[in-house]
C-alpha positions as CSV (number, residue, x, y, z in Angstrom):
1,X,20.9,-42.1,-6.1
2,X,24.7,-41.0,-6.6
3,X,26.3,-38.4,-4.9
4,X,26.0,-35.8,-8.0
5,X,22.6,-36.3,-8.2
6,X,21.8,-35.3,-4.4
7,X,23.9,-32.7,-4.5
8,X,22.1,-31.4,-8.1
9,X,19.0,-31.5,-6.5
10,X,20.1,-29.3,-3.0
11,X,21.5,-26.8,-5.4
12,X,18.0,-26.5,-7.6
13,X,15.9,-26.4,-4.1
14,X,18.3,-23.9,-3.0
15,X,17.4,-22.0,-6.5
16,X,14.6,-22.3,-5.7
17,X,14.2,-20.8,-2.5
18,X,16.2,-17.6,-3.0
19,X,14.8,-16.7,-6.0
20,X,11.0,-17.0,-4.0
21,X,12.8,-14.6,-1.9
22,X,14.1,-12.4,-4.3
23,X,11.1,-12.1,-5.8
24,X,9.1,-11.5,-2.5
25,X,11.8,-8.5,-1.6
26,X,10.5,-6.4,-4.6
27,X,7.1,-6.8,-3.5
28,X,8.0,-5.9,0.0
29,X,9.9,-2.9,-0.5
30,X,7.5,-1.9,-3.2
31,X,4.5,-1.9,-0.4
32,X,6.5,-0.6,2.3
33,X,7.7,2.7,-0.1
34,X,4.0,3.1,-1.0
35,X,2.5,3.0,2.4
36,X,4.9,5.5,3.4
37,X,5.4,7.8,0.3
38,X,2.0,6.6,-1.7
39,X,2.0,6.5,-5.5
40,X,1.3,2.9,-5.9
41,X,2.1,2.8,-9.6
42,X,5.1,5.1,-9.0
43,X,6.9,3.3,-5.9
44,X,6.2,-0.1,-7.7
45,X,7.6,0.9,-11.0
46,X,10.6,2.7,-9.3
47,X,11.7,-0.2,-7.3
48,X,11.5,-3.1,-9.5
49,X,13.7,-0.8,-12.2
50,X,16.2,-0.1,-9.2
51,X,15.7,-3.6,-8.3
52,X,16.0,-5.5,-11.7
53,X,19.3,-2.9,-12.5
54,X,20.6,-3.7,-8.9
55,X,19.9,-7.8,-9.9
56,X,22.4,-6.8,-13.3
57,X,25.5,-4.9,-11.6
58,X,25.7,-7.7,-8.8
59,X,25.2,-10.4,-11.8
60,X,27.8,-8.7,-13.8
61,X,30.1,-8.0,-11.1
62,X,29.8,-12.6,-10.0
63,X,32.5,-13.5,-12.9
64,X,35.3,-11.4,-10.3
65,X,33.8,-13.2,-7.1
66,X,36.8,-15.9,-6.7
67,X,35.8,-18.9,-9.0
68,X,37.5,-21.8,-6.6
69,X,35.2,-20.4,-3.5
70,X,32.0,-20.5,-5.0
71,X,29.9,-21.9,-2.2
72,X,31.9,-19.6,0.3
73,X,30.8,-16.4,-1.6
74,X,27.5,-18.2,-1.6
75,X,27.1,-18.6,1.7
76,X,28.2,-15.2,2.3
77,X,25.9,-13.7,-0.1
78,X,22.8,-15.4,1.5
79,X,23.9,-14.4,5.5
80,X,24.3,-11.0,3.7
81,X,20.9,-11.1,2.9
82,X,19.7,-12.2,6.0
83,X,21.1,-9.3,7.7
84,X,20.8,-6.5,4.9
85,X,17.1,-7.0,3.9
86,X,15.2,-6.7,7.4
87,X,17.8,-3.8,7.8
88,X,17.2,-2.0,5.1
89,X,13.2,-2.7,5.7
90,X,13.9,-0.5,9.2
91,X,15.9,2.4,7.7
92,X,12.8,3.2,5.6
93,X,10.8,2.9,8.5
94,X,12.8,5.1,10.5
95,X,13.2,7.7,7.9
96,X,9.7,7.9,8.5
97,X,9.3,8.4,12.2
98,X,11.8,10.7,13.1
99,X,12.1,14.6,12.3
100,X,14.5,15.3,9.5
101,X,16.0,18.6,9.3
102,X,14.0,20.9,6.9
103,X,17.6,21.9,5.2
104,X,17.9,17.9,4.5
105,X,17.5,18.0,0.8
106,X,14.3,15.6,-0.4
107,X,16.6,14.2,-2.7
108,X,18.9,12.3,-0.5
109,X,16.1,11.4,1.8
110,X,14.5,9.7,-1.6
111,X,17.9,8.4,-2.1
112,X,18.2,6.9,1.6
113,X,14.6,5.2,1.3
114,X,15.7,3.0,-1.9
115,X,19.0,2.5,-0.6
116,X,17.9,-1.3,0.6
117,X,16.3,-2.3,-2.5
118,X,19.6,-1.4,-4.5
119,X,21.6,-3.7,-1.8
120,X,19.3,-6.5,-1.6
121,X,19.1,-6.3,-5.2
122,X,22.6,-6.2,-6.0
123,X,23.7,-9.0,-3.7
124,X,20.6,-11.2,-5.1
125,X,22.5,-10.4,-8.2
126,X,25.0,-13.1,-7.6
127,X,23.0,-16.0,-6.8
128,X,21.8,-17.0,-9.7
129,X,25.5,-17.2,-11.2
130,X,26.4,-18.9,-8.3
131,X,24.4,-21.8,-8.4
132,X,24.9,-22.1,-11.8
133,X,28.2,-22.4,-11.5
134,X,28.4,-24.8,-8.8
135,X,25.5,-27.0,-10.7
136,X,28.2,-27.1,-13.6
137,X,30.6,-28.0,-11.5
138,X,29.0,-30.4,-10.0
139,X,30.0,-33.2,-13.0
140,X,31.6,-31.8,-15.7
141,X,28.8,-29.2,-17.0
142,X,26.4,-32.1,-17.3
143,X,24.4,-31.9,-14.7
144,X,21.0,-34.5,-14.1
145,X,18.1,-33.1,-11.8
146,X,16.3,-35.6,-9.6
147,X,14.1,-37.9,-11.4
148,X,10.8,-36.2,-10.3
149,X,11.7,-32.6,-12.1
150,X,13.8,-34.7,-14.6
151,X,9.7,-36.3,-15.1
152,X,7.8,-33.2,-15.4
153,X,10.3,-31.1,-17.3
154,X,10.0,-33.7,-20.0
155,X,6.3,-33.6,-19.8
156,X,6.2,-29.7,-20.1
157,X,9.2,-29.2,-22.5
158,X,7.1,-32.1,-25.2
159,X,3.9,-29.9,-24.5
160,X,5.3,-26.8,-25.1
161,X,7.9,-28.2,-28.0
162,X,4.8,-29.6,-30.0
163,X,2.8,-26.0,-29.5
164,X,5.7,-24.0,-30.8
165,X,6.1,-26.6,-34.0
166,X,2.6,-25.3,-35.1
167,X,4.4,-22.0,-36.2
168,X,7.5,-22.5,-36.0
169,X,10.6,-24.5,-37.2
170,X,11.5,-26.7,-34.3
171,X,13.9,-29.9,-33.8
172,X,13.5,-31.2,-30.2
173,X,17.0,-30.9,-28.4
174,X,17.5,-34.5,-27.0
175,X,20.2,-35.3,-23.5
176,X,20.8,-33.4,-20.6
177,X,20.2,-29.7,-20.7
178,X,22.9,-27.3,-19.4
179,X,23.3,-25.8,-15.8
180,X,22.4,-22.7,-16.6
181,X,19.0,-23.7,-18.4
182,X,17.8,-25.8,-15.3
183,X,18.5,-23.4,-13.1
184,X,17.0,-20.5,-14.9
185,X,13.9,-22.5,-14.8
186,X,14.3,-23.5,-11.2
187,X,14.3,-19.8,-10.4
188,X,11.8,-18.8,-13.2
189,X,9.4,-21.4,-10.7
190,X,10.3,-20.1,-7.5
191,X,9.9,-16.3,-8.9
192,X,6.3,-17.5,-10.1
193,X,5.5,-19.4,-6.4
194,X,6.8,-16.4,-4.5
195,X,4.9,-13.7,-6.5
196,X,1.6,-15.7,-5.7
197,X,2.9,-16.8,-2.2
198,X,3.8,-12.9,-1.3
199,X,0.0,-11.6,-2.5
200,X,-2.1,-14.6,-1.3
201,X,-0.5,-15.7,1.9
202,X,2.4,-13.4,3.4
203,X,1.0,-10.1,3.1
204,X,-2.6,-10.2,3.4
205,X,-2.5,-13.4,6.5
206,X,0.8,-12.1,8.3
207,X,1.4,-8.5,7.3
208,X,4.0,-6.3,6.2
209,X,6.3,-6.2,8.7
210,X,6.4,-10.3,9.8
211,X,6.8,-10.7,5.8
212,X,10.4,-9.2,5.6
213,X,11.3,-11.6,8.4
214,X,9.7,-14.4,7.1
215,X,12.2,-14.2,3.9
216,X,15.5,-13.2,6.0
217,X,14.6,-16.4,7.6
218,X,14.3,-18.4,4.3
219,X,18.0,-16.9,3.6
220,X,19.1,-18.1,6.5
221,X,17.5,-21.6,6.6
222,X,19.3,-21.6,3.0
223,X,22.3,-20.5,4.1
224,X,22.3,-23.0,7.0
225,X,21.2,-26.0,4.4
226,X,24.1,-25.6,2.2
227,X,26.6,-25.3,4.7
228,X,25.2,-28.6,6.1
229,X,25.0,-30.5,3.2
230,X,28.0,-29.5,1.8
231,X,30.3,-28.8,5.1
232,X,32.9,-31.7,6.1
233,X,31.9,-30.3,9.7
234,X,35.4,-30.7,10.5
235,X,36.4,-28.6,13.9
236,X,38.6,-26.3,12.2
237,X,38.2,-24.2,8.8
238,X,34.5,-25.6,8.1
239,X,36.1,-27.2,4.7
240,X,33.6,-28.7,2.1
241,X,33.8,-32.2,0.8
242,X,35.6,-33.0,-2.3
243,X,35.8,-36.5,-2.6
244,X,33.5,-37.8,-6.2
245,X,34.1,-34.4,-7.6
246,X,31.6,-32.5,-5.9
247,X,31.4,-29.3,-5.0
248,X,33.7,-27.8,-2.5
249,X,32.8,-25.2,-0.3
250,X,35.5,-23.7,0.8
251,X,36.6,-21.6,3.6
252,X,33.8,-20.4,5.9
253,X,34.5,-17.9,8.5
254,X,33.1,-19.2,11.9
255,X,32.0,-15.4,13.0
256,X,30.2,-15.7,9.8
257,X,28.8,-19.0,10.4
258,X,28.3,-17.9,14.1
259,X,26.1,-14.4,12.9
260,X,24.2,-16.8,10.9
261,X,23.1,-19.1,13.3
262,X,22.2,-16.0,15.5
263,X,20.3,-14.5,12.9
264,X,18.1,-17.4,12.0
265,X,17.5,-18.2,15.9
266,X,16.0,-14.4,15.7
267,X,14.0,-14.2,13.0
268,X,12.8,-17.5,13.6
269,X,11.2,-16.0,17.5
270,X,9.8,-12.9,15.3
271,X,8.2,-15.1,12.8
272,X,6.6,-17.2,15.5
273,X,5.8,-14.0,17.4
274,X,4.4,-12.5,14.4
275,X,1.5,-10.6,15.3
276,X,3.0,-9.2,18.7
277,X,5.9,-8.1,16.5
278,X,4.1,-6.5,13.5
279,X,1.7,-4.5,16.5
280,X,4.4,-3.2,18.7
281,X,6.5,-2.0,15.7
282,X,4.0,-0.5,13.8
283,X,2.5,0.7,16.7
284,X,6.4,2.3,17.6
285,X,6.3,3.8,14.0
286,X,2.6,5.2,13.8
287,X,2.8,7.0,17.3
288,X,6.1,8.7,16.5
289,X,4.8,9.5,12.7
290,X,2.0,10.9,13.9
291,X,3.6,12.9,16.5
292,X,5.4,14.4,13.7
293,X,3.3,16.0,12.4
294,X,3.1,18.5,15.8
295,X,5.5,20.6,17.2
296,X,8.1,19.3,19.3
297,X,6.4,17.7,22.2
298,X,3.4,19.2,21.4
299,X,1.3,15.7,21.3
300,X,1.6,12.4,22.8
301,X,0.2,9.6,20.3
302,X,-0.9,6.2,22.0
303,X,-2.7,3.8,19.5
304,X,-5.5,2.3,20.6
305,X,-6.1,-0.4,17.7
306,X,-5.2,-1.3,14.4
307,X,-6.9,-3.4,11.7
308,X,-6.3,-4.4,8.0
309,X,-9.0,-5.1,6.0
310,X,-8.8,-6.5,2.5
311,X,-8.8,-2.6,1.4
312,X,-6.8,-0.5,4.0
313,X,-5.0,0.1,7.4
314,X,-7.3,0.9,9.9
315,X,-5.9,2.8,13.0
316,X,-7.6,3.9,16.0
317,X,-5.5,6.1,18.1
318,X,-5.7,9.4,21.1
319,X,-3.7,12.3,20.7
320,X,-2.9,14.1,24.0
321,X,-1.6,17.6,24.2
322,X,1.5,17.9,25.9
323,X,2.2,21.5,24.8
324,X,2.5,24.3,26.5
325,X,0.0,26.8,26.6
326,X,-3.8,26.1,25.8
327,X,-4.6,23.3,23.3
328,X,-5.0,24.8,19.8
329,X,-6.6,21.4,18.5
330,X,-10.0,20.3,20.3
331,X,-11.3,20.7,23.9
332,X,-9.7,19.1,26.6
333,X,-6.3,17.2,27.0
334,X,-7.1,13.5,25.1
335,X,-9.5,13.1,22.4
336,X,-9.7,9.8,20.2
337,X,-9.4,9.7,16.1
338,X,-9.4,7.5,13.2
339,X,-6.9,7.1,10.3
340,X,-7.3,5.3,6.9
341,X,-4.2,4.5,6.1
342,X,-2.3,7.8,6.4
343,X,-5.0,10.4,6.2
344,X,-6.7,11.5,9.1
345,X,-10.5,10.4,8.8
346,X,-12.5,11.4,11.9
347,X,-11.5,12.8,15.5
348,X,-14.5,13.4,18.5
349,X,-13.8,17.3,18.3
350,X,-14.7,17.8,14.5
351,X,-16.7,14.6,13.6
352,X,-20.1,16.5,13.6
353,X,-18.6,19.6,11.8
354,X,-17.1,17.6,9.1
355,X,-20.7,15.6,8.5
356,X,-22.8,19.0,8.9
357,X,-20.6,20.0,6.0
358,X,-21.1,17.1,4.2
359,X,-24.6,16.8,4.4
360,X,-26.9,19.2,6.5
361,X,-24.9,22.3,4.2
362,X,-25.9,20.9,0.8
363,X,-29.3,19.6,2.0
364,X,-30.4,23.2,1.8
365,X,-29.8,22.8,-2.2
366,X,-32.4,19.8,-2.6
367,X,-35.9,19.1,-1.1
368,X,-36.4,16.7,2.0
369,X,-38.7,13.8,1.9
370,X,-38.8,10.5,0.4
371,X,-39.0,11.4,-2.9
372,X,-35.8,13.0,-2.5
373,X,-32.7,10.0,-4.0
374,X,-29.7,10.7,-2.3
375,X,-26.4,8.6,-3.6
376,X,-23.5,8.3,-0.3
377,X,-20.2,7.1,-1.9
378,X,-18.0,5.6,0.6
379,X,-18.8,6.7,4.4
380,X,-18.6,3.4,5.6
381,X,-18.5,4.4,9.4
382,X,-22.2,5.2,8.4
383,X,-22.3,8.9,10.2
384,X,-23.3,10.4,6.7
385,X,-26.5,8.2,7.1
386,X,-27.6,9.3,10.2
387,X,-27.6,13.0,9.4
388,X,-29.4,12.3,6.1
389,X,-31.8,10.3,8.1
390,X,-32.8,13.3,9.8
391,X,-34.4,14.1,6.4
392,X,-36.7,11.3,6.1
393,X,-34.3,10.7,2.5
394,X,-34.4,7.9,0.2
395,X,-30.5,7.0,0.5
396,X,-28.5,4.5,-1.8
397,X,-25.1,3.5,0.0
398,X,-21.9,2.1,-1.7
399,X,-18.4,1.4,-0.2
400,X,-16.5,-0.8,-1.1
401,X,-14.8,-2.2,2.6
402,X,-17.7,-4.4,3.5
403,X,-15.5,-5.7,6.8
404,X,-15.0,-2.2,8.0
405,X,-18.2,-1.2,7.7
406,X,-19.8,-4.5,9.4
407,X,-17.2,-3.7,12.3
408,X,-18.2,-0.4,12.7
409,X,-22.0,-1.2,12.6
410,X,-21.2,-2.4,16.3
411,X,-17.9,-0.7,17.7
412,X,-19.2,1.4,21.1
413,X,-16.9,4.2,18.9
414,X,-18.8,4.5,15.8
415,X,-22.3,3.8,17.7
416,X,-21.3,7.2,19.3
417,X,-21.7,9.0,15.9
418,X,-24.3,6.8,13.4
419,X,-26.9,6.0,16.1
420,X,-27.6,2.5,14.4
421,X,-28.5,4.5,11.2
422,X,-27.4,1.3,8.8
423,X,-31.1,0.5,10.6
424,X,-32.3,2.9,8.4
425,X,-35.2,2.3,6.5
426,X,-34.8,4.5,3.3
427,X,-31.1,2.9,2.9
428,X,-29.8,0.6,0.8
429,X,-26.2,-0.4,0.9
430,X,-24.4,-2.8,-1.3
431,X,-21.0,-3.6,-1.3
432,X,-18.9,-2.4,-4.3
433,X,-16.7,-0.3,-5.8
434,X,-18.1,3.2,-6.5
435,X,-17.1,3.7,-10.0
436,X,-18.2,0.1,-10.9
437,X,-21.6,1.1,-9.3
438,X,-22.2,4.3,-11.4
439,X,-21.4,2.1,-14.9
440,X,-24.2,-0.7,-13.6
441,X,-27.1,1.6,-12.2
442,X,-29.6,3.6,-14.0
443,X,-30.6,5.4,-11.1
444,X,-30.7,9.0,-11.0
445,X,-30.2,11.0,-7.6
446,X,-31.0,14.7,-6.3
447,X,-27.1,14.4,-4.3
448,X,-24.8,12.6,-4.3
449,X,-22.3,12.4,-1.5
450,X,-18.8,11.5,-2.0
451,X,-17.5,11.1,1.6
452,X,-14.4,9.2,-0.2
453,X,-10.5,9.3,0.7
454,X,-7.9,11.9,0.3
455,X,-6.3,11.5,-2.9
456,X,-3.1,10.5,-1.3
457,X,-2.4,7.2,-3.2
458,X,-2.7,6.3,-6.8
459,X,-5.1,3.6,-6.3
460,X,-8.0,5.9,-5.4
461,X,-6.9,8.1,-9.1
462,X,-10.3,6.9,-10.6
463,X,-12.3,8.5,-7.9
464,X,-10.5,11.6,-8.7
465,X,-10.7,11.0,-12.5
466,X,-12.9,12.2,-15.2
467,X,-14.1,9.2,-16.0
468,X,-15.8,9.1,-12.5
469,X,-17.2,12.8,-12.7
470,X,-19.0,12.0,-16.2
471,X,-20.6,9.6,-14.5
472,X,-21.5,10.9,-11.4
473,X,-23.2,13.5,-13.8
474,X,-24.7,11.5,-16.1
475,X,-26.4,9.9,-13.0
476,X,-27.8,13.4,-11.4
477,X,-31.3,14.3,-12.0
478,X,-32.5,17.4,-13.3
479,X,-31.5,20.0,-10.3
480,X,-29.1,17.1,-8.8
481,X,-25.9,18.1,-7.6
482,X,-22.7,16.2,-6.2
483,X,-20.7,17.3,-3.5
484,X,-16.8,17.1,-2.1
485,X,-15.0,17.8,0.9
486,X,-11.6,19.6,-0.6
487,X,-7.8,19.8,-0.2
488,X,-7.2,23.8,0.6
489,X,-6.2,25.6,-2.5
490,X,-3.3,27.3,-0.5
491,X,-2.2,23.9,0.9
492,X,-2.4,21.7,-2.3
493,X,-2.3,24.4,-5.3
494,X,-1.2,21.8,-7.7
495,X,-3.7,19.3,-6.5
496,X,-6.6,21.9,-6.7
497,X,-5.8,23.4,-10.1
498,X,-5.5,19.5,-11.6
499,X,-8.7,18.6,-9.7
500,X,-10.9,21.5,-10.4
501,X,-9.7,20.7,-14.0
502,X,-10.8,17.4,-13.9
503,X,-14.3,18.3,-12.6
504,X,-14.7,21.0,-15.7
505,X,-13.7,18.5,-18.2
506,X,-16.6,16.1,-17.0
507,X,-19.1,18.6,-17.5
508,X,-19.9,20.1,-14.2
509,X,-20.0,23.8,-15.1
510,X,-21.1,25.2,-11.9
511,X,-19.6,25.2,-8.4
512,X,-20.2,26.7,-4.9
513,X,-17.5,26.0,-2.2
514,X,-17.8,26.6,1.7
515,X,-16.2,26.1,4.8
516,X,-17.5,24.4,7.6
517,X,-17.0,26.0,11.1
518,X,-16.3,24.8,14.5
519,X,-15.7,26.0,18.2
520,X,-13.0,23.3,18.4
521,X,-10.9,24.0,21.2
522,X,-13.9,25.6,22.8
523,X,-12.5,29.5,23.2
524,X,-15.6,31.3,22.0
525,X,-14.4,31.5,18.8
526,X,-15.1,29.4,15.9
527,X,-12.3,27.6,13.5
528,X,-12.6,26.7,9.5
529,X,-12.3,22.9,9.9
530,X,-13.2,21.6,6.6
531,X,-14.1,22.9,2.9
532,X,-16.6,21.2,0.4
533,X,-17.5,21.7,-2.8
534,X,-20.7,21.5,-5.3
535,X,-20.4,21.0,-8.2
536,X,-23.6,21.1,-10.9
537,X,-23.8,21.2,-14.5
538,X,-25.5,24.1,-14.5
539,X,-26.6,27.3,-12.4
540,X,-28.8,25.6,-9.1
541,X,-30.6,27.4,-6.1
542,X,-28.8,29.5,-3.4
543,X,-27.6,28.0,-0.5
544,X,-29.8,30.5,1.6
545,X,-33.2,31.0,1.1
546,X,-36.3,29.5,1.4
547,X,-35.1,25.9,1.6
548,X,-32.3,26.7,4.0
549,X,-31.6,23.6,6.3
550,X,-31.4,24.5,10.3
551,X,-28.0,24.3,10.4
552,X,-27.3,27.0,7.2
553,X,-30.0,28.6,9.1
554,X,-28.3,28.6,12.3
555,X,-24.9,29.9,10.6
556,X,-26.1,32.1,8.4
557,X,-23.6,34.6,8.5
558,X,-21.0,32.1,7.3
559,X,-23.1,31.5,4.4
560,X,-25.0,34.4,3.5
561,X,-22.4,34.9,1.0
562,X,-21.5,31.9,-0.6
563,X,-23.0,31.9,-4.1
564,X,-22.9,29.8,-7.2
565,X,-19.4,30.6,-9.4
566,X,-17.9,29.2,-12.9
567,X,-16.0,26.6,-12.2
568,X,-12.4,28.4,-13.3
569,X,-10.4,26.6,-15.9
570,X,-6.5,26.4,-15.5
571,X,-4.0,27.0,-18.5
572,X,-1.6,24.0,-19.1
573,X,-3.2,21.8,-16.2
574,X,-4.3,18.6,-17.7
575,X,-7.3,16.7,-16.1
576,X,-6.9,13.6,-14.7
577,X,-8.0,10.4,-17.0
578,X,-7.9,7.2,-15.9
579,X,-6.3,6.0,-18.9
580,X,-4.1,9.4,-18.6
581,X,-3.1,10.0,-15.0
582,X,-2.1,13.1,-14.1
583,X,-0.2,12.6,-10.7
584,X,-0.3,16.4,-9.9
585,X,-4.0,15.5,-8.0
586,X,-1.9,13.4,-5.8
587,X,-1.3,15.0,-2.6
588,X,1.7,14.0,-0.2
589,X,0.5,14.2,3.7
């Protein structure tokens, strides 16, 4: 094999490799931006624009990169990358764990946090022009792959050539093909293998955080290959080869070459490190973001475990006030909670008020007993169950995270609060998406609970949607109701105006919303913890009464005047359709 055609060959693999990782960086930064900002659809859509315009300026900007240093400015562009795309992956995580000035303007913090993807972008926008030019120059703009892609490019380009000539005009183009065409379609392949590579493999086995490295290392390893095959390794000036008419690489800056090395060694004992890495630094960035959102040394944030299922982040963690003065929060000085990804999901000091709410409140609407259909949508920690157990119910369960709810079937954490209750037997669980559930059944229930996420991310916008509402109502028996815990009206007005909006449009005429109450910090006086809402198409009984549950009974006064109301209707508010999103029910935490 000549000279040229070994040479050809580095340069496609080398194509090949940094456009895997080009691809891979959108997906990265697209994740990261979502998991801290949420708005799946939003961050994604956002960043591949910025990214893809980025990729143009740098491509555009290659022709005035000097034209008789090309594997120099190649070189530099990939230790560039190396160093700017883990970098950039940290800013955004440290615009997220420390307190930013409330006179900061959102704007430049929004501006800060995309910063990386417009430099990684932009300096990914001159590789492709790079290599091209250096495969062209390579022998005269004629360049000949290795026989094995030489073999299956034929083989594809005849399959595809005698598909197009059943509707079009086609004459098959005979010889070599130009630089530019093979290595469009060397980096067209490693796009395709790192798209599937990034949401098979990196992400879901090794994480986030390992994933960045993983790629900076794959710039390096690149950057490190070309230099070796195409240095003359001489002591002095690292001077590329020239003899044959090959490609000469030019002058290479030893600190450069030096920083690279460094770089590679690094990311090399992260990647091999991976999971110690990925817990200590998210654990670093979850304590302080947490922390955050207290007062000034009000909490100290240790977390206690983290786990990601195929559906989300789950983080165990204690909060410990460190405040001064009596702790406004819960009883005591350390308590332990739960998060799903960002949004708080259950802490020891209001996990019993939040599930009276949910359940033992509304139970006064319906009869107990076995005849008695209840629907539970999500509440995969299974605490919902035990309270409705207490009814002697007939329950139907459905989440979708079947690993986090067979882990918490057993965790000493969650045994505290659900008593064994998947034991239960009046339950039925299956595994499944909620909304997917409500198309398939013909069941009718007396309640439905939704004990479902905050609507923080646009991936839970069908449970929110009023697609999802028409169902939950065609699905409700006679006197059947469905109930909600709430975003605050106060806190979230644009949320609650496009949610209550949402609910109306479905059908559900009817609502009656209540607080939940708790003696949380244990003074003697009780706090408003969490608010839910029932909604009914149509006018049901009072919440006191006759069929008043022991708990409504027992806190009568907070309920004695709650009573069934229109659900309001807001002017210029649009619901939210799945096929119409209206992003307003998204809240930011």
């Amino acid at each position: 094999m000549s000279t040229t055609r070994t040479d050809t060959g580095t340069l496609l693999a080398l194509t090949f490799v940094v456009s895997f990782c080009s691809f891979a960086y959108e997906f990265v930064y697209s994740e990261l931006l979502t998991v801290m900002y949420g708005g799946t659809v939003t961050q994604y859509v956002i960043t591949v624009g910025l990214y893809f315009f980025s990729l143009g300026v740098g491509a555009a900007l290659s022709d005035d990169l000097d034209a008789t240093d090309l594997g120099g400015n190649f070189f530099r562009t990939e230790v560039f990358l190396a160093a700017a795309a883990p970098a950039g992956f940290l800013l955004v995580i440290g615009l997220n764990s420390v307190r930013i000035p409330q006179e900061v303007p959102p704007v430049v913090i929004w501006t800060l946090a995309r910063l990386p993807v417009i430099v990684v972008g932009f300096l990914s926008g001159f590789e492709l022009p790079l290599l091209t030019h250096m495969v062209d120059e390579l022998d005269a703009g004629e360049p000949t792959p290795p026989s094995w892609i030489r073999t299956v490019g034929i083989r594809v380009h005849d399959a595809i050539v005698s598909m197009l000539g059943t509707v079009w005009a086609v004459e098959r183009a005979e010889g070599q093909r130009s630089g530019l065409s093979v290595v469009l379609a060397m980096d067209y392949v490693g796009g395709l293998v790192g798209a599937v590579v990034y949401a098979r493999v990196l992400y879901p086995v090794l994480g986030l955080i390992p994933t960045i490295f993983v790629l900076a290392l794959l710039n390096g390893v690149a950057a490190l290959v070309f230099v070796a095959h195409f240095g003359s390794w001489l002591p002095v000036g690292w001077r590329g080869r020239t003899e044959d008419n090959t490609l000469s690489l030019g002058h290479v800056s030893t600190v450069l070459l030096v920083v690279c090395l460094l770089l590679t060694a690094s990311y090399a004992g992260v990647v091999a490190k991976h999971d110690a890495a990925d817990e200590r630094l998210s654990q670093l960035y979850l304590e302080q973001q947490i922390e955050n959102e207290y007062p000034p040394g009000a909490m100290h944030v240790d977390i206690v475990s983290q786990d990601t299922t195929t559906y989300q982040h789950v983080i165990r963690y204690t909060r410990t006030w460190s405040g001064s003065g009596p702790n406004p929060h819960f009883t005591g000085e350390t308590e332990q909670c739960l998060r799903l990804g960002t949004a708080v999901q259950l802490c020891e000091s209001w996990a019993d008020s939040y599930h009276q709410g949910l359940v033992d409140v509304p139970m006064s609407l319906v009869d107990s007993g076995p005849e008695t259909k209840v629907l539970v949508v999500g509440g995969g920690d299974w605490i919902a169950i035990d309270h409705l157990r207490a009814y002697n119910v007939t329950v139907d369960h459905v989440d979708l995270d079947g690993e986090f709810m067979e882990q918490t079937k057993t965790d000493p954490f969650f045994r505290t609060w659900h008593d064994d209750a998947y034991e239960y037997d009046r339950l039925n669980t299956t595994v499944a998406d909620g909304y997917r559930y409500l198309q398939q059944t013909n069941e009718t229930y007396d309640l439905v609970l939704l004990d479902v996420p905050g609507a923080t991310d646009d991936d839970l916008l069908q449970l929110y949607s009023t697609e999802f509402y028409r169902s939950v109502r065609t699905h409700l028996s006679d006197d059947g109701v469905v109930v909600t815990w709430g975003y605050s009206p106060d806190g979230y007005p644009a949320h609650h105006k496009a949610f209550v909006n949402t609910v109306g449009a479905a059908g559900f005429t009817h609502q009656l919303s209540y607080w939940v109450r708790e003696d949380i910090d244990s003074d003697g006086d009780t706090e408003r913890v969490e608010q839910f809402y029932v909604f009914a198409p149509g006018d049901r009984r009072p919440l006191v009464g006759a069929h008043e549950t022991k708990y409504v009974r027992t806190h009568r006064e907070h309920y004695r005047d709650v009573e069934w109301r229109a659900v309001p209707r807001y002017r210029g508010v649009r619901a939210n359709s799945i096929f119409h999103p209206n992003y307003d029910i998204l809240v930011d935490t």
